[in-house]
C-alpha positions as CSV (number, residue, x, y, z in Angstrom):
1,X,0.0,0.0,0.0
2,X,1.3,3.1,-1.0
3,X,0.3,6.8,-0.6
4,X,1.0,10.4,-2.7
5,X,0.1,13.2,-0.1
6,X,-0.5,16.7,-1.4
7,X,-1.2,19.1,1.4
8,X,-1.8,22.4,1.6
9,X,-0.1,24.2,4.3
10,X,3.9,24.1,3.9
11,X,4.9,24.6,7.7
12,X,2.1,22.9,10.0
13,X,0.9,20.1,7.6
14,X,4.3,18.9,7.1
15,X,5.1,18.2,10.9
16,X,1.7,17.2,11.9
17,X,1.1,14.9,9.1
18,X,4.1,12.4,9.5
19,X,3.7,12.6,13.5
20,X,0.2,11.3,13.2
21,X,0.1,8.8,10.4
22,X,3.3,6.9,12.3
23,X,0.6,6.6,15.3
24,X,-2.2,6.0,13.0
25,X,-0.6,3.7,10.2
26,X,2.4,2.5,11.8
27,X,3.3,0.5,8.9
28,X,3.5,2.8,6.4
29,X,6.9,4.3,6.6
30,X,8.1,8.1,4.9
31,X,10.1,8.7,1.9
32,X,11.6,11.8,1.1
33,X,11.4,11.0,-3.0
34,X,8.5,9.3,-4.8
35,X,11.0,7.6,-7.0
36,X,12.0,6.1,-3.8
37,X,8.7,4.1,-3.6
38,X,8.2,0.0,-3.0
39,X,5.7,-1.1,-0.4
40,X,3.6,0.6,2.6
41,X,5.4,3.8,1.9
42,X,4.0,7.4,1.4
43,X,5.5,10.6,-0.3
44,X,3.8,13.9,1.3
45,X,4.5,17.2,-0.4
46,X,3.4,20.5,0.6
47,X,1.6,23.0,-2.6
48,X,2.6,26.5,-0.3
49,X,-1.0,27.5,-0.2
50,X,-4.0,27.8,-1.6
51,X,-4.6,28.0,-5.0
52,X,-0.7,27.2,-4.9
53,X,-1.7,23.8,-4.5
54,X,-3.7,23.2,-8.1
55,X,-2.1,25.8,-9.8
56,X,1.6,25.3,-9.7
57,X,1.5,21.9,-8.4
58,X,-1.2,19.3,-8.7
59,X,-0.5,19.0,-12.4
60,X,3.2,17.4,-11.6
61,X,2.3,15.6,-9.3
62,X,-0.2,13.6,-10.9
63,X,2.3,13.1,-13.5
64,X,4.8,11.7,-11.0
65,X,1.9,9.3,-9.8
66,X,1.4,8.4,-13.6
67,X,5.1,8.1,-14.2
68,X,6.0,5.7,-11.0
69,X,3.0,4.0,-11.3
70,X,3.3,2.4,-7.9
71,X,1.1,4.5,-6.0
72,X,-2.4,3.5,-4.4
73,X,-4.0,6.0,-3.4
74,X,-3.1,10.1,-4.4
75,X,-4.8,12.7,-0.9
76,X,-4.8,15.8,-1.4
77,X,-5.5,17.5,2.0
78,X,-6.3,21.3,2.1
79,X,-8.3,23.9,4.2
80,X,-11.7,25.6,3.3
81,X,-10.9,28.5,4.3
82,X,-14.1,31.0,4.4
83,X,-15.7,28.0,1.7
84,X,-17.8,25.2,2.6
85,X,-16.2,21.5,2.7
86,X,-18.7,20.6,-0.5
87,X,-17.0,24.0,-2.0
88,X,-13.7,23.6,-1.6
89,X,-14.0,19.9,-2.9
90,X,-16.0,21.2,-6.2
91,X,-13.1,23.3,-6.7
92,X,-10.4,20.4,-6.9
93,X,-12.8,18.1,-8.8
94,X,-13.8,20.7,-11.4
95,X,-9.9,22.0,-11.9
96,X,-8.8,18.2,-12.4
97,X,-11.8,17.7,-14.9
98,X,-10.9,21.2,-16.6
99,X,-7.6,20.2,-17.3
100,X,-8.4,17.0,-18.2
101,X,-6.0,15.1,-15.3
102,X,-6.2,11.3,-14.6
103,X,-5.0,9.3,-12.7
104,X,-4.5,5.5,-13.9
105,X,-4.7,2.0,-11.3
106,X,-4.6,5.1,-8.3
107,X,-7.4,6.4,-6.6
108,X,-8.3,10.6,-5.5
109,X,-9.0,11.3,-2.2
110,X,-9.7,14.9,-1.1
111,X,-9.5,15.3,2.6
112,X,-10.8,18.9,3.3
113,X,-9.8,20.3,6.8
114,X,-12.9,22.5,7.9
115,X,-11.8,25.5,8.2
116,X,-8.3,24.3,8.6
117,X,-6.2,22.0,10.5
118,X,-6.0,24.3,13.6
119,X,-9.9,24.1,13.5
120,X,-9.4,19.7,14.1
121,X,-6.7,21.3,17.1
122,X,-9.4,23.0,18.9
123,X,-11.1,20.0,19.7
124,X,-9.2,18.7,22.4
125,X,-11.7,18.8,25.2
126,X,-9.2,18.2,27.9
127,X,-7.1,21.1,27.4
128,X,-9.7,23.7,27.4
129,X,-9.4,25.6,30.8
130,X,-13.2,26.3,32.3
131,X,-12.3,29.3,34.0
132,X,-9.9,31.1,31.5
133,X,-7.3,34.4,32.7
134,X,-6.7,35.2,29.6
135,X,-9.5,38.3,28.7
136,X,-8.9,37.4,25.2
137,X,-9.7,33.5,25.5
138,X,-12.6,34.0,27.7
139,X,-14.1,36.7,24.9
140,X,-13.5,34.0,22.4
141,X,-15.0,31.6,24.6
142,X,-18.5,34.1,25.1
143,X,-18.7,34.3,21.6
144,X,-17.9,30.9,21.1
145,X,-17.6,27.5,23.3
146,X,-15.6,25.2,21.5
147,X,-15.3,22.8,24.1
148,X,-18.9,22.0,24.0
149,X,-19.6,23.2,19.7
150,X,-18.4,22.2,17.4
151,X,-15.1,23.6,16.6
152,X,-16.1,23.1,13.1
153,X,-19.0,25.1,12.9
154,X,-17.4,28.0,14.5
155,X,-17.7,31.6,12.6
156,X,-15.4,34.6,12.4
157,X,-14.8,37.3,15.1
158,X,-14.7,40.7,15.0
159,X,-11.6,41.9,13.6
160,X,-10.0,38.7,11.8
161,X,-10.0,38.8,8.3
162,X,-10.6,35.2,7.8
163,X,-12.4,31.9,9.9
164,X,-8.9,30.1,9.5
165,X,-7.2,32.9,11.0
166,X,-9.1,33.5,13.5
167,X,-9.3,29.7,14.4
168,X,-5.4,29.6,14.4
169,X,-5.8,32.8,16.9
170,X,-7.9,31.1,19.6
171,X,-6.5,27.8,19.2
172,X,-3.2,29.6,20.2
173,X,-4.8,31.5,23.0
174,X,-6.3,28.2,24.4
175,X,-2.9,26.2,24.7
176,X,-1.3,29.1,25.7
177,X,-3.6,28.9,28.8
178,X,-1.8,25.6,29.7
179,X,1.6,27.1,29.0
180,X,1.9,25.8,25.6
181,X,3.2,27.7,22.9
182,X,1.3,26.7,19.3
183,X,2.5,28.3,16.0
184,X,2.7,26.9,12.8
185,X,5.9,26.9,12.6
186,X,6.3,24.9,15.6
187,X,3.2,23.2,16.6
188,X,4.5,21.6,19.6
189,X,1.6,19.4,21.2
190,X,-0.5,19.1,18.7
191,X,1.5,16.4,17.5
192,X,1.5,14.4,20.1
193,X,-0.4,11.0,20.3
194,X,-2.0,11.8,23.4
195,X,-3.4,15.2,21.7
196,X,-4.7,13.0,18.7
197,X,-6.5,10.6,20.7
198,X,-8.9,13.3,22.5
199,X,-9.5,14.2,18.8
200,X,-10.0,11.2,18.1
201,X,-12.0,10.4,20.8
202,X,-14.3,13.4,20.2
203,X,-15.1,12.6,16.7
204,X,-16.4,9.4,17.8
205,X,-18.5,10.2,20.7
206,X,-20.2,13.1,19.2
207,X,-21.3,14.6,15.8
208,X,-18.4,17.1,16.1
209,X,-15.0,17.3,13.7
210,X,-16.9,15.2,11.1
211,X,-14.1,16.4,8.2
212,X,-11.5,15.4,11.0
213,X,-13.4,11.6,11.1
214,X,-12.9,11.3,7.2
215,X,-9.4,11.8,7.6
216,X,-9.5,9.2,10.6
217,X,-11.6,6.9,8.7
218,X,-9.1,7.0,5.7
219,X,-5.9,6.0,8.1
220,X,-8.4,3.3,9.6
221,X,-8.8,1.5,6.3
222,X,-5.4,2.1,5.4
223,X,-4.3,0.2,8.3
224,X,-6.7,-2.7,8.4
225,X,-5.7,-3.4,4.9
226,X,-2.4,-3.2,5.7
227,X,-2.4,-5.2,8.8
């Protein structure tokens, strides 16, 4: 089993990614050139952005797939920003069908992270303080619970130009509340397999972080097939 991973974000994405799929697909082991492929390995490259990521590289990379012909499965994982998850999907699957791209023997599977990967990092129920200090964590929390909505389904506050921003603002005020430092260059806990099973956790007891479960649900049947 094999694996081409195209993600968006060229800081974040890049560390989280590898940290979590060695917890969630032990198997599968990292290579730093697709060429490089044999068995249970994956290739993950980052396409600096959005609409970076179709625009200056999705078009080589599904030649590389085509080329190498070894890969099962090609993700492409990216935020939807201000978008809806149908959106930002319809975007990808109408630029591939516009330029007429294929794939051949390897499947597409677009993962979109709703709003983006710090929303799935505000889940973690456990490290929400109750009572914040912080006067600009508990205005976030008034206008917003996260620990009891879903993160998801949060909106923009006054003054951020964007959801994702804003979600990448409270997520950092939150940790920062436990004395942890979150950027995207250095995402520190978020990595952490402790931090991924609360996620995990609360996509399966509740209705919340359902774009978060369809990345879970991918690793899951990557795994059992593996195993």
């Amino acid at each position: 089993m094999n694996i081409y991973f195209l993600v968006e974000g060229r800081r974040t994405e890049k560390k989280v990614y590898p940290k979590w799929l060695s917890i969630l697909i032990p198997a599968l082991k990292e290579i730093k050139n697709p060429f490089e492929v044999e068995k249970n390995n994956y290739y993950l490259f980052n396409g600096n952005g959005f609409p970076s990521l179709l625009d200056n590289h999705l078009k080589n990379a599904f030649e590389d797939v085509n080329l190498i012909l070894k890969f099962n499965y090609f993700v492409i994982c990216l935020d939807s920003d201000d978008d809806s998850v149908e959106e930002r999907k319809q975007q990808v699957v109408d630029f591939i069908a516009n330029n007429k791209l294929t794939l051949n023997n390897c499947e597409i599977i677009i993962i979109v992270q709703n709003k983006c990967i710090e929303t799935w990092f505000l889940g973690n129920r456990n490290v929400y303080s109750r009572q914040p200090h912080s006067q600009k964590l508990l205005s976030f929390n008034n206008f917003y619970n996260v620990r009891t909505n879903d993160p998801e389904l949060m909106g923009n506050f006054t003054g951020y130009d964007t959801k994702a921003q804003f979600h990448q603002i409270y997520l950092s005020e939150m940790l920062l509340e436990r004395n942890i430092r979150y950027t995207k260059k250095n995402p520190n806990e978020v990595v952490e397999e402790y931090y991924l099973n609360e996620l995990i956790n609360r996509a399966s007891s509740t209705n919340h972080l359902s774009s978060f479960k369809t990345f879970i649900d991918f690793c899951n049947g990557i795994n059992s097939n593996i195993k």
